[in-house]
C-alpha positions as CSV (number, residue, x, y, z in Angstrom):
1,X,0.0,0.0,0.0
2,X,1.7,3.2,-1.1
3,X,0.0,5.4,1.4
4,X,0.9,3.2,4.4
5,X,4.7,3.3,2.6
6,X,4.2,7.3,2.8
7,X,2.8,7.3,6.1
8,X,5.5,5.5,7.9
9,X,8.2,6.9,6.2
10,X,7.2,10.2,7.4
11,X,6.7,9.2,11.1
12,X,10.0,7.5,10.8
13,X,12.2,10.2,9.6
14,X,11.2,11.9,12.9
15,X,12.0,8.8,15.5
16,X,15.4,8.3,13.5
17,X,16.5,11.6,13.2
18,X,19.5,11.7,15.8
19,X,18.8,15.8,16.6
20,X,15.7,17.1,17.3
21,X,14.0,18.7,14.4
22,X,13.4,22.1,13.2
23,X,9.5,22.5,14.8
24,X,8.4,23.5,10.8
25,X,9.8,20.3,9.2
26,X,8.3,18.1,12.3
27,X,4.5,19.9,11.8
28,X,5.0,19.0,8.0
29,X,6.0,14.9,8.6
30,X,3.2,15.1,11.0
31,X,0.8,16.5,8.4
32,X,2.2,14.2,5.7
33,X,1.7,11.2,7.7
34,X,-2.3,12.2,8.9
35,X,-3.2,13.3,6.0
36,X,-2.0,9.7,4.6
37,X,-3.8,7.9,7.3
38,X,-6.7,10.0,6.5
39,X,-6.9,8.8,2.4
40,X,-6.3,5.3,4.1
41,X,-9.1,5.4,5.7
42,X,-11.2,7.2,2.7
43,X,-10.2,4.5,0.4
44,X,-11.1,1.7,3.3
45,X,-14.6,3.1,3.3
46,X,-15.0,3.0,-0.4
47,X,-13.8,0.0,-0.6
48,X,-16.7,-1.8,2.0
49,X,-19.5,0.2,0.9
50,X,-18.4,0.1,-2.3
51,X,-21.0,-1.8,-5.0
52,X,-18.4,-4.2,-6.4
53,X,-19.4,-6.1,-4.2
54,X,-23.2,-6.5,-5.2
55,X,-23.8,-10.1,-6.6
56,X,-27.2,-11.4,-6.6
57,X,-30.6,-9.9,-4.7
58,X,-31.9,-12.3,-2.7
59,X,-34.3,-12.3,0.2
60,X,-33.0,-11.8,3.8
61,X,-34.8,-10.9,7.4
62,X,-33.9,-7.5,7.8
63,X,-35.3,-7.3,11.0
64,X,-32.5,-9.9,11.8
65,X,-29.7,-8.2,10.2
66,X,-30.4,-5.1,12.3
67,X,-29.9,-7.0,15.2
68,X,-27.0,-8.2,14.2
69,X,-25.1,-4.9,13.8
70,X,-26.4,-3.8,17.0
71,X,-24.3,-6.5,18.5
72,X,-21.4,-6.5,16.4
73,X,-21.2,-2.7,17.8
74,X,-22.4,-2.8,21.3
75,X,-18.9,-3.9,23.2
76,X,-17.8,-0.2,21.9
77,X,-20.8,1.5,22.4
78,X,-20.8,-0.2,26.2
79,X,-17.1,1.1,26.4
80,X,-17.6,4.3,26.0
81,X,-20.6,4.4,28.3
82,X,-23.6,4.7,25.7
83,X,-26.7,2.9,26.4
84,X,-27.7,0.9,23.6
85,X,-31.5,0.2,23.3
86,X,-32.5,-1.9,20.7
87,X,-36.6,-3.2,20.0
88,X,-37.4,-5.5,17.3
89,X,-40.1,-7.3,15.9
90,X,-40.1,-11.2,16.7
91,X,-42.1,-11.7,13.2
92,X,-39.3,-12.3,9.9
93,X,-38.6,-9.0,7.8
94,X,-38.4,-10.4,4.8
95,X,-36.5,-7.9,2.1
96,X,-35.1,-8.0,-1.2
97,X,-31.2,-7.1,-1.8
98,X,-27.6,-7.9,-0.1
99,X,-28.1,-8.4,3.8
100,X,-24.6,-7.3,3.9
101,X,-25.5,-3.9,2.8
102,X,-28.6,-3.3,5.2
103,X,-25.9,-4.5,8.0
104,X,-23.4,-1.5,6.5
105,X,-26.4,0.9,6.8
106,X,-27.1,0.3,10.2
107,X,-23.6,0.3,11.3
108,X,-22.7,3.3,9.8
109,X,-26.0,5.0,11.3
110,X,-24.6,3.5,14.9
111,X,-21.2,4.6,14.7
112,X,-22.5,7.9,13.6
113,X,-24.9,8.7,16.7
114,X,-21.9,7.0,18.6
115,X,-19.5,10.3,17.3
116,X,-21.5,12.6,18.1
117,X,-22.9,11.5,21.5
118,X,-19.4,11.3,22.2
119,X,-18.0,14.5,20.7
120,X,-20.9,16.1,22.4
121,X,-20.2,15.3,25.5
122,X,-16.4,15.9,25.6
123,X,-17.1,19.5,24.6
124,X,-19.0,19.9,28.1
125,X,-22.1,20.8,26.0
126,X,-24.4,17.8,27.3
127,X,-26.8,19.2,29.9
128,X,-25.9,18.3,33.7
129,X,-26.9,14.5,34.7
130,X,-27.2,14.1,30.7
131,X,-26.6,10.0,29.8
132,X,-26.0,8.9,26.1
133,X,-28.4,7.0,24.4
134,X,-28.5,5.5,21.2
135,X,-31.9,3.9,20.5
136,X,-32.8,0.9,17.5
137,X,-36.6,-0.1,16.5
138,X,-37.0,-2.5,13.5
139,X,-40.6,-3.4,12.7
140,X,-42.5,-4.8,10.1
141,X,-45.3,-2.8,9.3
142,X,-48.1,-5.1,6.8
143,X,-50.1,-2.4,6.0
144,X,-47.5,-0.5,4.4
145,X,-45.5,-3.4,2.9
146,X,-42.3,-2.4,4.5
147,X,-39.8,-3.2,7.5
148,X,-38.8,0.3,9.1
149,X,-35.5,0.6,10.9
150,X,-35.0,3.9,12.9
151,X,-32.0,4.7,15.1
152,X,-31.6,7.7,16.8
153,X,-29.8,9.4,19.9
154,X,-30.4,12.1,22.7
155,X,-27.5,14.1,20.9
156,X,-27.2,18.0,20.0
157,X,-29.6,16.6,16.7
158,X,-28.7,18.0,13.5
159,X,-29.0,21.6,12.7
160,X,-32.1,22.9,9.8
161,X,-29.0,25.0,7.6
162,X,-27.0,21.0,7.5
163,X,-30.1,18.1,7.7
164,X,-31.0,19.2,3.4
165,X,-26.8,18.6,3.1
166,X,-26.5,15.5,5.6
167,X,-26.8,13.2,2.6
168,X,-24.3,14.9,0.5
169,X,-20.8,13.1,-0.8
170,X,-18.0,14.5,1.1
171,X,-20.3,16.9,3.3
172,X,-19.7,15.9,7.1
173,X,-20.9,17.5,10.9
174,X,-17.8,15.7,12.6
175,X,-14.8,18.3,13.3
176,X,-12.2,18.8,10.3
177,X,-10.1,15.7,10.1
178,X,-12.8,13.4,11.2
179,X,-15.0,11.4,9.4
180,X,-14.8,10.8,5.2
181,X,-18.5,12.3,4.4
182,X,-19.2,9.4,2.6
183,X,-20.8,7.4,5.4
184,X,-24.4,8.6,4.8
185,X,-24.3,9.6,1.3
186,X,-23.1,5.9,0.9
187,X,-25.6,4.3,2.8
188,X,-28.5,6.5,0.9
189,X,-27.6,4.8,-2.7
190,X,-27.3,1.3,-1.0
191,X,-30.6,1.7,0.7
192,X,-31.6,2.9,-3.2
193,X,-30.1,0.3,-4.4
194,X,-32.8,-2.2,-2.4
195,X,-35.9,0.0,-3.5
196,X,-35.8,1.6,-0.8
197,X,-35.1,5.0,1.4
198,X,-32.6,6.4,3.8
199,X,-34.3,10.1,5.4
200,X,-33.7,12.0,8.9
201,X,-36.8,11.5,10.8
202,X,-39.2,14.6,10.6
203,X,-41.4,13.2,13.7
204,X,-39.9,11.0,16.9
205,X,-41.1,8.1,17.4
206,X,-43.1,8.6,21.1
207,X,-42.2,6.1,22.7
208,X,-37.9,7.0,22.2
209,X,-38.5,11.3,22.0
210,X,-35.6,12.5,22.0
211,X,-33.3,15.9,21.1
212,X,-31.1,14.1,19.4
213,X,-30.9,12.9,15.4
214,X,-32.7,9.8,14.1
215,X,-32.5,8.4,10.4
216,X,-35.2,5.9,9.4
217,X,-34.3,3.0,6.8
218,X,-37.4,1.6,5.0
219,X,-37.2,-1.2,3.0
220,X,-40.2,-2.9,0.9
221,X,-41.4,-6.3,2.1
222,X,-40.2,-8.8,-0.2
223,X,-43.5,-11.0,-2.3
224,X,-42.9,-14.3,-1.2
């Protein structure tokens, strides 16, 4: 991988330089070898939500894949002291495309509300006695021929001005340096991509209101 090559040649030429180096050339290895992480990682996220990887449609229990994600990611969210509260239907979600790609949705919408409960609360903006929450719902609704995934958080939400952007290649909330902007924008063609949608919530749900951001992931029940 060329960019690892670049990356750890840069930190290197700092730890074997026998002086200390001039504070100018050490900011610029430093930058060099971030800013190669960083594509890294841009190309890493391409690369899994990526559509080469599309093969054949085939009918999976969505309602089951979104449970899976919550537990491939709830040792972190448990870590870092987020409460993770997940309700699902115990009737089969039957759907229509890759499993894998409903499971990148959900994860992507998880490690999301994850950031920014976390970034939130390490600016000392969350209100006093304040406890992250990341909530999950996954129902199959007959009358409208769809399962409907929502997960939100008791966050600072998403500002009016940056909710018509959110979905936006390359657009991002997190701080500069953090995050590709490709998580949501990717996420919204893969839910596309199973005739479906991927929208911020206008109304909460009432039995999880919350202040924070929720995204909703409908997908059409599959005509067995």
């Amino acid at each position: 991988q060329p960019l690892n090559i670049l990356r750890v040649a840069a930190e290197s030429v700092a730890a074997a330089s026998p002086m200390p180096l001039p504070a100018a050339v050490s900011e610029r290895l430093t930058l060099i070898a971030d800013q190669a992480r960083r594509m890294g990682e841009l190309i890493d996220t391409m690369r899994v939500f990526s559509h080469s990887d599309a093969g054949p449609a085939v009918p999976f229990d969505a309602i089951d894949a979104t449970r899976t994600a919550c537990t491939l990611l709830s040792t972190t969210l448990e870590q870092n002291g987020i409460c993770l509260d997940v309700y699902t239907d115990s009737s089969e979600g039957l759907v229509l495309g890759r499993r894998i790609h409903a499971e990148q949705i959900i994860l992507n919408l998880l490690s999301n509300a994850r950031d920014a409960l976390i970034a939130w609360n390490s600016a000392g903006q969350a209100p006093p006695g304040w406890k992250p929450q990341i909530f999950v719902t996954a129902r199959r609704l007959a009358d409208e021929r769809a399962v409907v995934i929502t997960v939100g958080d008791n966050g600072p939400g998403i500002p009016d001005d940056q909710a018509e952007r959110i979905f936006h290649p390359f657009y991002t909330t997190k701080t500069p340096g953090e995050g590709s902007g490709l998580g949501l924008s990717i996420s919204f063609s893969l839910a596309e991509s199973m005739s479906g949608s991927l929208t911020m919530a206008s109304d909460r749900d009432a039995e999880h209101a919350t202040e924070g951001a929720a995204f909703v992931l409908r997908l059409p029940l599959h005509a067995s």
